[in-house]
N, C-alpha and C positions, 0 to 999 in steps of 0.2 A: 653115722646116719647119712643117709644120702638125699640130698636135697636137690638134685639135677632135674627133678620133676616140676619144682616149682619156680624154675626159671623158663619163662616164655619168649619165644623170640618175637624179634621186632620186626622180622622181615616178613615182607608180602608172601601171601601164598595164595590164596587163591579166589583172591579180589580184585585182580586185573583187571580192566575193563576188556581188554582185548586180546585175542587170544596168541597164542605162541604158532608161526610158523614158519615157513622154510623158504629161503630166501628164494626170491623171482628172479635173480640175476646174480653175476657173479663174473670176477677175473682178477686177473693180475694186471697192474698198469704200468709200462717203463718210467720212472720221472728222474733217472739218471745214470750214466753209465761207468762212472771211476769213483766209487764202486758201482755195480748192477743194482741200484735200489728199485724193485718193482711192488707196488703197493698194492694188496689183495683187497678188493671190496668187493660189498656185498648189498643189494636193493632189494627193499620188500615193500609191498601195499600197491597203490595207483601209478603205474607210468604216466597217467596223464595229470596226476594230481602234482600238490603245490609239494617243491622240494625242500626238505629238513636235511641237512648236513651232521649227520653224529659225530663230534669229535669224543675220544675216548680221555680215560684219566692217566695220571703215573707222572709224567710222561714212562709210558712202556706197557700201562696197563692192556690196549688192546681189545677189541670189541666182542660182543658174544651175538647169540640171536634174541635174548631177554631183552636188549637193548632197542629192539622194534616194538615194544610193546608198550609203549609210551602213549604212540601216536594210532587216530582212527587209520586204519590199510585202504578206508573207500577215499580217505581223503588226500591222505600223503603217500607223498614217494620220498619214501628214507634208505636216506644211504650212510651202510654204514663202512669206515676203512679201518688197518690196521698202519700206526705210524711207523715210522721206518725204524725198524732194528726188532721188531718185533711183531707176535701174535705169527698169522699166517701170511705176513711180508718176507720178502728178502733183499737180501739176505737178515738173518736174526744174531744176535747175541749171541745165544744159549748155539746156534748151531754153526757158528760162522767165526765167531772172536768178537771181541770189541773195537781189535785195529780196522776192519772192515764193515762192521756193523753201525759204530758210530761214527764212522768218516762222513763226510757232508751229510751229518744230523744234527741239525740245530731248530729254531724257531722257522727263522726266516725259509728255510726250508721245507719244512713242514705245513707253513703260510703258502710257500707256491707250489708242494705238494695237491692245497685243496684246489686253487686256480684250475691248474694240469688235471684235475678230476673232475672240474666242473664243465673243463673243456669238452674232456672224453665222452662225458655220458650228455654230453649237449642240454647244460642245464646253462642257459643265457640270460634267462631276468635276475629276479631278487630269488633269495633263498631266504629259510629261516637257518638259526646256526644255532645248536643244540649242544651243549657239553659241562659234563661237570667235573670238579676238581681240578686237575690240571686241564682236562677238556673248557672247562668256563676262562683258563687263563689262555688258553690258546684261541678259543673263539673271540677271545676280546682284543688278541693281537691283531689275528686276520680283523676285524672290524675297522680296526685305528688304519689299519693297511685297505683293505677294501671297503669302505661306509655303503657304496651303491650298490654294491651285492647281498646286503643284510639287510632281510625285512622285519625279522627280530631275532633279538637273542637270548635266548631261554637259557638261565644257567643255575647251579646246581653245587655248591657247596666252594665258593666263591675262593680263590688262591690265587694270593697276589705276590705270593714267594720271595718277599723282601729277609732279608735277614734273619731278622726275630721271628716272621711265619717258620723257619724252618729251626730255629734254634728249638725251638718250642719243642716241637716236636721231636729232634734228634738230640738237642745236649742234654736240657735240664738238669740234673743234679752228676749228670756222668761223673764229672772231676772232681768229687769227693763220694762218689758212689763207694769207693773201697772200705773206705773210711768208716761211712755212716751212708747205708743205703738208701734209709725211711727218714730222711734230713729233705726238709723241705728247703732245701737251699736255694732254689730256681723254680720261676714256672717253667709247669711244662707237663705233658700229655702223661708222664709216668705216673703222675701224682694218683690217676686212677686207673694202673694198671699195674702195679708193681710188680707183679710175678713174671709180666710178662716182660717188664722192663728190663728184668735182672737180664732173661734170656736175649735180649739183642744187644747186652752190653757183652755178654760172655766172651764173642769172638774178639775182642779189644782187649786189650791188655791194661792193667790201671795206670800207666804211665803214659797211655795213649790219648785216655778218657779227657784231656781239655778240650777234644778238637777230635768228636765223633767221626763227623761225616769227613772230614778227611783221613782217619785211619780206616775208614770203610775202602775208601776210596781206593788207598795204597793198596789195600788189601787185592782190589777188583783189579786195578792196573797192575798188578803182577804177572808175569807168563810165566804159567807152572811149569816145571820140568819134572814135576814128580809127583806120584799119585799121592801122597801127602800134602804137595801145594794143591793141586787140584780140589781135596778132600777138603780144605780150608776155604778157599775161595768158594764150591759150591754152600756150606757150612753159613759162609759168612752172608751169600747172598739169599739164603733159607731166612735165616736170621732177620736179613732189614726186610725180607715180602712178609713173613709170617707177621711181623713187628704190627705192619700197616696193616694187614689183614685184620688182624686181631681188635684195635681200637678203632676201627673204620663204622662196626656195629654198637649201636645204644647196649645192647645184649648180645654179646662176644658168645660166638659157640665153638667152646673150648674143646669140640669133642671131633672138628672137624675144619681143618684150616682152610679144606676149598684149593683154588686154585694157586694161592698163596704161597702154600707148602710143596707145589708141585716143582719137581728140576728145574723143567726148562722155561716157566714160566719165571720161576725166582732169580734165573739166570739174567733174562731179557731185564725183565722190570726193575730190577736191583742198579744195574748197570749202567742203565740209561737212564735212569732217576738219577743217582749220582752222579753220571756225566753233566746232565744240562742243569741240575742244584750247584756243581762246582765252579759252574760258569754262569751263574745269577740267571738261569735260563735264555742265555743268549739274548739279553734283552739291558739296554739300558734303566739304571736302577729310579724305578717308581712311572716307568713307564705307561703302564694301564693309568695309574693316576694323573700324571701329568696329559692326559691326550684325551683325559673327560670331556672334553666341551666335544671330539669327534664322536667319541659315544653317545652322546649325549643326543646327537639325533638320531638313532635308531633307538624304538620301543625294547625297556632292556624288562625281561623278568626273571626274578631270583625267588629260588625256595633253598632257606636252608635252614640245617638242624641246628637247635639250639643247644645238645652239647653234643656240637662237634668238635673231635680232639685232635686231626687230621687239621683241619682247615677250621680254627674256631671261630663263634660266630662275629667278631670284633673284624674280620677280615670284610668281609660282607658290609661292614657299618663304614668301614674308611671308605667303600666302592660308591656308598650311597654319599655319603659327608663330600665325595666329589663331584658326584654327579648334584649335587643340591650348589655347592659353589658353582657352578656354571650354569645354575635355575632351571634345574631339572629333578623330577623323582622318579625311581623305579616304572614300570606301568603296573607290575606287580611284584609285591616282597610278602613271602611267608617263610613265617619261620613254624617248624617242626616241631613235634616231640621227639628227637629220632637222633642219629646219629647224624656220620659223614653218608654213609654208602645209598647209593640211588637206592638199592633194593631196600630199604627200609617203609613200612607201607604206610607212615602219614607222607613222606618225602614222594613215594611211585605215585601217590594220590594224586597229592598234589601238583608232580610237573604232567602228568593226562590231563588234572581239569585244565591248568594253563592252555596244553594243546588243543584241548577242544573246545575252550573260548576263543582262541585267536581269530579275529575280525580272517575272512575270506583274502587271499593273496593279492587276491585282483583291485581288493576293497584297500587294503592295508593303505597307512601311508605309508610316502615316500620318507626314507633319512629328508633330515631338513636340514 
């Protein structure tokens, strides 16, 4: 019997407040030359309106045009980029290597990637800074880094990428998977996804399974000499994008992986996720936390899903639990019925009303 009729998605369709259009502006930006990294971004809504900074998620995930439709177009001017090593930057992953793609690609980089674009498009006061998942961990870098430039920070499925956030997600029971695959031996996001679980263990050998994301890892730093390694590598990086695609929605749609499944997309995102997870994201460890009290004066608000298996929602609670030690709260926290993914429509709801309550730019205060 087939039961695919009685599973409903969770994603928004066509309750958007505002509608889908086609970007006002558009280019490539140079922000470095060994390698050539030039970053492709894209502006839609009011030139003369107050600016919103989209940062994307992954790191590698990369921006789309859905991504403008957050915000009122009479009121902002949104700009959205693709970070370096991927989407419609260059050079990419998927079409360049990783020697070159991930060479000077870090945080800090990617921090005065946004600078270097605030320059170019001659955005000089405050901004808002917009980003979820790893977009909310990078907007919170750039804040601790620039406080005068953030009028608020809207964020969205809260990743604070310590250890355990990532264990969670990538080991859970790997290192006795062979064994006993339905052994709740560890948390962790497989717990309700097992099938799919099995499939991003497949490319790992059981001998590998104590220490996932570094046999992913070994896997991606290989340079194939042969259409067999090749065949592996892209395999293996199908494997960790579909993985996240897949538990990223409250209701997974099992019949369409989206952009997940795609080559060069799973190429980018895979790789460059792995690159900056192997280096603690280029960031000293519990940094967002330790640098609350700088947060702490800019209006922060957070919507996120309550089960989320990507970023769950305990992530979000340590963010607040810091900001409350430095005598501070959110200006707004809601939590969803919904997954991780922006497109979910209690979460898409949700960050539009934010944006279209926000006090006037001019009005706003200043960080204190």
């Amino acid at each position: 019997m087939d039961f695919s009729a009685l599973q409903r998605t969770s994603k928004i369709t066509d309750e958007w407040r505002y509608p889908e259009a086609a970007a006002r502006a558009s280019g490539l930006l140079q922000v470095d030359r060994e390698p050539d990294h030039r970053l492709y971004w894209e502006e839609y809504g009011n030139p003369a309106g107050e600016p919103v900074m989209v940062l994307h998620g992954g790191p590698g995930g990369a921006c789309s045009p859905v991504m403008a439709r957050y915000f009122d177009p009479a009121r902002y001017r949104i700009v959205l980029f693709d970070q370096r090593g991927c989407g419609k930057s260059m050079p990419t992953v998927a079409a360049d290597g990783p020697a070159i793609a991930l060479a000077n690609n870090t945080t800090a980089h990617l921090i005065a990637d946004i600078e270097r674009l605030r320059d170019a498009l001659g955005i000089a006061g405050q901004m808002h800074v917009f980003g979820g998942s790893w977009g909310s961990t990078l907007a919170m870098a750039y804040a601790i880094a620039h406080p005068e430039h953030c009028a608020n920070l809207i964020l969205r499925g809260i990743f604070l990428g310590a250890p355990e956030d990532l264990h969670f997600m990538y080991q859970g029971n790997a290192a006795t998977f062979a064994e006993a695959p339905y052994a709740l031996t560890e948390p962790g996001s497989y717990v309700s996804y097992p099938e799919a679980w099995a499939r991003f263990l497949a490319p790992i050998g059981a001998a590998d399974r104590g220490d996932v994301m570094k046999a992913y890892k070994a896997i991606f730093d290989m340079v194939p000499t042969s259409d067999v390694e090749r065949r592996r590598q892209l395999g293996a990086a199908l494997a960790w994008s579909v993985w996240e695609g897949t538990i990223s929605n409250l209701i997974p749609d099992e019949t369409d992986e989206g952009k997940f499944g795609e080559a060069a997309f799973a190429l980018s995102f895979a790789q460059i996720e792995a690159h900056y997870f192997a280096n603690r994201l280029f960031m000293a460890p519990d940094h967002i936390i330790d640098n609350a009290a700088t947060l702490a004066r800019i209006p922060i608000h957070i919507v996120h899903g309550r089960f989320d298996l990507v970023c769950p929602l305990t992530q979000a609670s340590r963010l607040i639990a810091a900001l409350q030690a430095v005598g501070t709260q959110p200006a707004t926290f809601v939590v969803t019925n919904a997954g991780h993914s922006a497109m979910e429509r209690e979460t898409a709801l949700a960050l539009t009303a934010i944006m279209d309550g926000l006090p006037p730019l001019d009005a706003s205060s200043k960080p204190r």
